[in-house]
C-alpha positions as CSV (number, residue, x, y, z in Angstrom):
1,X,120.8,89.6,101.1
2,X,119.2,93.3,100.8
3,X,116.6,93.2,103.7
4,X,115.1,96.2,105.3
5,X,116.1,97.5,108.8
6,X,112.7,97.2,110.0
7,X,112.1,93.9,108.4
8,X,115.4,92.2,110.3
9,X,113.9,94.1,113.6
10,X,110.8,92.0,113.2
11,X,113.1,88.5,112.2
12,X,115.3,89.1,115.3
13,X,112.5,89.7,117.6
14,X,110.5,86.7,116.5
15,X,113.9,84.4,116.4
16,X,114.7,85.4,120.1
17,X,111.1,85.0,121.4
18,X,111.6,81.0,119.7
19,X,115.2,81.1,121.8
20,X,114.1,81.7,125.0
21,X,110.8,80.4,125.5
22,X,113.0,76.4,125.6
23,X,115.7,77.8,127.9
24,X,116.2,76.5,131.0
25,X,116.3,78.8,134.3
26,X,119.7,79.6,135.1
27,X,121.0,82.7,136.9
28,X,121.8,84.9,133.7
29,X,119.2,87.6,133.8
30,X,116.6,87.5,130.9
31,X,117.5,90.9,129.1
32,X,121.1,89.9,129.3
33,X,120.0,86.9,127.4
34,X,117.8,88.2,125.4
35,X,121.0,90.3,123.9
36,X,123.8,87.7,123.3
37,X,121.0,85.7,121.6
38,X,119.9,88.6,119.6
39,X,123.8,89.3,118.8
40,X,124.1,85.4,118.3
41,X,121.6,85.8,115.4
42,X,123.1,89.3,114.2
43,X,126.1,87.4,113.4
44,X,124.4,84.6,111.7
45,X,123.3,87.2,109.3
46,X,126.8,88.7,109.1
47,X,126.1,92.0,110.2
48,X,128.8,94.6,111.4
49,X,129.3,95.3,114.4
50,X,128.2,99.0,114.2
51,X,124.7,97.9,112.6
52,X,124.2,95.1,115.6
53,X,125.3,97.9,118.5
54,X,123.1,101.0,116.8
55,X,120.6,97.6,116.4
56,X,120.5,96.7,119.9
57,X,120.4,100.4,121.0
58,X,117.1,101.2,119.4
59,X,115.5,98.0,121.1
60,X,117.1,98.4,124.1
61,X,117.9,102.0,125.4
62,X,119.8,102.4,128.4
63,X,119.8,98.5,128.8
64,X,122.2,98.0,126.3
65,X,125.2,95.9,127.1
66,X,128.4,97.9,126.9
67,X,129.9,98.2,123.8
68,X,133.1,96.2,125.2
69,X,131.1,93.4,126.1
70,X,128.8,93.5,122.5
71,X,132.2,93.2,120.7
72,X,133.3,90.4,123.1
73,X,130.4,88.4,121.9
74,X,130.3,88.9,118.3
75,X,134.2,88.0,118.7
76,X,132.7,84.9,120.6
77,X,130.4,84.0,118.4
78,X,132.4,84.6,114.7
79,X,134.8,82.2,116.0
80,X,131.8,79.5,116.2
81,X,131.1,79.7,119.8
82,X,127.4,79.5,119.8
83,X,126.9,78.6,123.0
84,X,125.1,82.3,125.3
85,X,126.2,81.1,127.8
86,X,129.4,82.2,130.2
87,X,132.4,80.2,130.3
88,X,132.6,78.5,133.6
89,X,134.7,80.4,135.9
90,X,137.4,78.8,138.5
91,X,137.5,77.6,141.9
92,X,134.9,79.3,143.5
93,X,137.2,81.4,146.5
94,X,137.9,79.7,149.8
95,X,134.4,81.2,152.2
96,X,135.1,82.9,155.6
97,X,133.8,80.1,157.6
98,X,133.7,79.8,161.7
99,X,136.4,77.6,161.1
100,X,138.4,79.3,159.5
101,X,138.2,82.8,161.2
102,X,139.1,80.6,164.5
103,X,142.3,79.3,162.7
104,X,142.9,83.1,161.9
105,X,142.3,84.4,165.7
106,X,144.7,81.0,166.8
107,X,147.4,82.5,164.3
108,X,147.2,86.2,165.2
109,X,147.1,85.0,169.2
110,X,150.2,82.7,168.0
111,X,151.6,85.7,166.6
112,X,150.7,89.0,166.3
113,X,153.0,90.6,164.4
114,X,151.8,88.8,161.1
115,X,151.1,91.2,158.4
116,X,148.2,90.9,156.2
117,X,150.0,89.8,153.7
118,X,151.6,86.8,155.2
119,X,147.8,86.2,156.5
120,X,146.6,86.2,153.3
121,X,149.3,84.1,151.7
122,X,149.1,81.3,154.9
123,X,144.9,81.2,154.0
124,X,145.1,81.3,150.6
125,X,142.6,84.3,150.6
126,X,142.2,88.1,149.8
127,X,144.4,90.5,151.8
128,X,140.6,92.5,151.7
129,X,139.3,89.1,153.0
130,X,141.6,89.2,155.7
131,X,141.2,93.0,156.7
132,X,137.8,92.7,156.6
133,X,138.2,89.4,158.9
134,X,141.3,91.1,161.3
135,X,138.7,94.5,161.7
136,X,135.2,93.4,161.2
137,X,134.9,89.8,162.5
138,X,137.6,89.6,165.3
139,X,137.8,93.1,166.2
140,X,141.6,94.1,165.9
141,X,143.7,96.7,165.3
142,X,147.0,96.7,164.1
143,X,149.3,99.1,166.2
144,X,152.9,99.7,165.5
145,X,153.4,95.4,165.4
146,X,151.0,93.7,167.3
147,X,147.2,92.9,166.7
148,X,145.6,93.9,169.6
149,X,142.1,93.8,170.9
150,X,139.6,96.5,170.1
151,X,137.2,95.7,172.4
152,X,139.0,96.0,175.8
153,X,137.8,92.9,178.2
154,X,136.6,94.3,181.8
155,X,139.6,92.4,183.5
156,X,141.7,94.9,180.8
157,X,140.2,98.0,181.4
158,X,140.7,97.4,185.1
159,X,144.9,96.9,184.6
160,X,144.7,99.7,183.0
161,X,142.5,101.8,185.4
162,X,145.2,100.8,187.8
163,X,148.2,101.8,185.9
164,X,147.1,105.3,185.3
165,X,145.7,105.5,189.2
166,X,149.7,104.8,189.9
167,X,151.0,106.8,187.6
168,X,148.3,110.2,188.9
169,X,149.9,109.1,192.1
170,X,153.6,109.6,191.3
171,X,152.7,113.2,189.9
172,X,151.1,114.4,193.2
C-alpha cells in the first residue's frame, strides 16, 4: 500500500475527527485523545514506529506525547488492545479525612514515640501522607523521641515562663 505522506495526513485527520466527535466526556484531555486515536489508526495501517512519532510531531509540535508513552501504545495497540482508553487503576488511596487525622492525634497522644514509619504502616498510608499530616495538619514536631506540640498552649508557655523565672533566680 504505497500512499503519499501528505495523503495519510489528510486520512488520519479525517478518521480522528469521525472518532471523537461519538466519544463520550470522560476526564482524558482531548489532545491526549486525539493522539492514542491517531496512533490507534497508524497502527491499523502498519506503520513503524519512527514514521507515526516523526507523524505525530509534525501535527503536534511541542504537544507530542513522549516518545515512551507513543511506543507504549503502539505496543498496546499491536497486541489488539483497541480500546484509548487507560487501564483502570487500583484502589483509589485511603483520603486524609477528620476522622482519620483524629485517630492519628489519639495514636501520637497514646504514644509519641511512633515513628513515621510505624504511622504509616498502622494507617495503611504514605509515610509523605503522614509527615504532611504529623507537620501540616496537627502541628508537631518530632524531637529526639517524642511528638510534641508546635504551637505552645498559653497554660504551656506559662510553665515554662516559670521554670526559666526559677532558674534566673538560682543564678543571681
Amino acid at each position: 500500500m504505497a500512499m503519499g505522506f501528505h495523503m495519510l495526513f489528510v486520512c488520519i485527520l479525517f478518521w480522528t475527527c469521525l472518532a471523537i466527535g461519538d466519544r463520550s466526556k470522560d476526564d482524558m484531555d482531548d489532545n491526549v485523545r486525539r493522539q492514542r486515536i491517531q496512533i490507534h489508526f497508524c497502527v491499523s495501517l502498519r506503520l513503524t514506529g519512527v514514521k507515526i512519532i516523526h507523524w505525530l510531531c509534525l501535527h503536534h509540535g511541542a504537544a507530542t506525547l513522549h516518545l515512551s508513552t507513543i511506543y507504549h501504545w503502539i505496543a498496546r495497540f499491536q497486541s489488539g488492545n483497541n480500546s484509548a482508553k487507560d487501564k483502570p487503576q487500583g484502589s483509589c488511596p485511603l483520603k486524609l479525612t477528620p476522622q482519620v487525622i483524629n485517630q492519628i492525634r489519639q495514636a501520637v497522644t497514646a504514644d509519641p514515640t511512633l515513628s513515621i514509619k510505624e504511622l504509616s504502616v498502622w494507617f495503611g498510608l504514605g509515610m509523605a501522607t503522614i509527615h504532611w499530616c504529623l507537620h501540616k495538619k496537627l502541628h508537631l514536631k518530632k524531637r529526639p523521641s517524642r511528638w510534641i506540640p508546635h504551637h505552645l498552649t498559653t497554660t504551656h508557655r506559662l510553665v515554662w515562663v516559670n521554670v526559666y523565672r526559677r532558674l534566673l533566680a538560682l543564678h543571681r
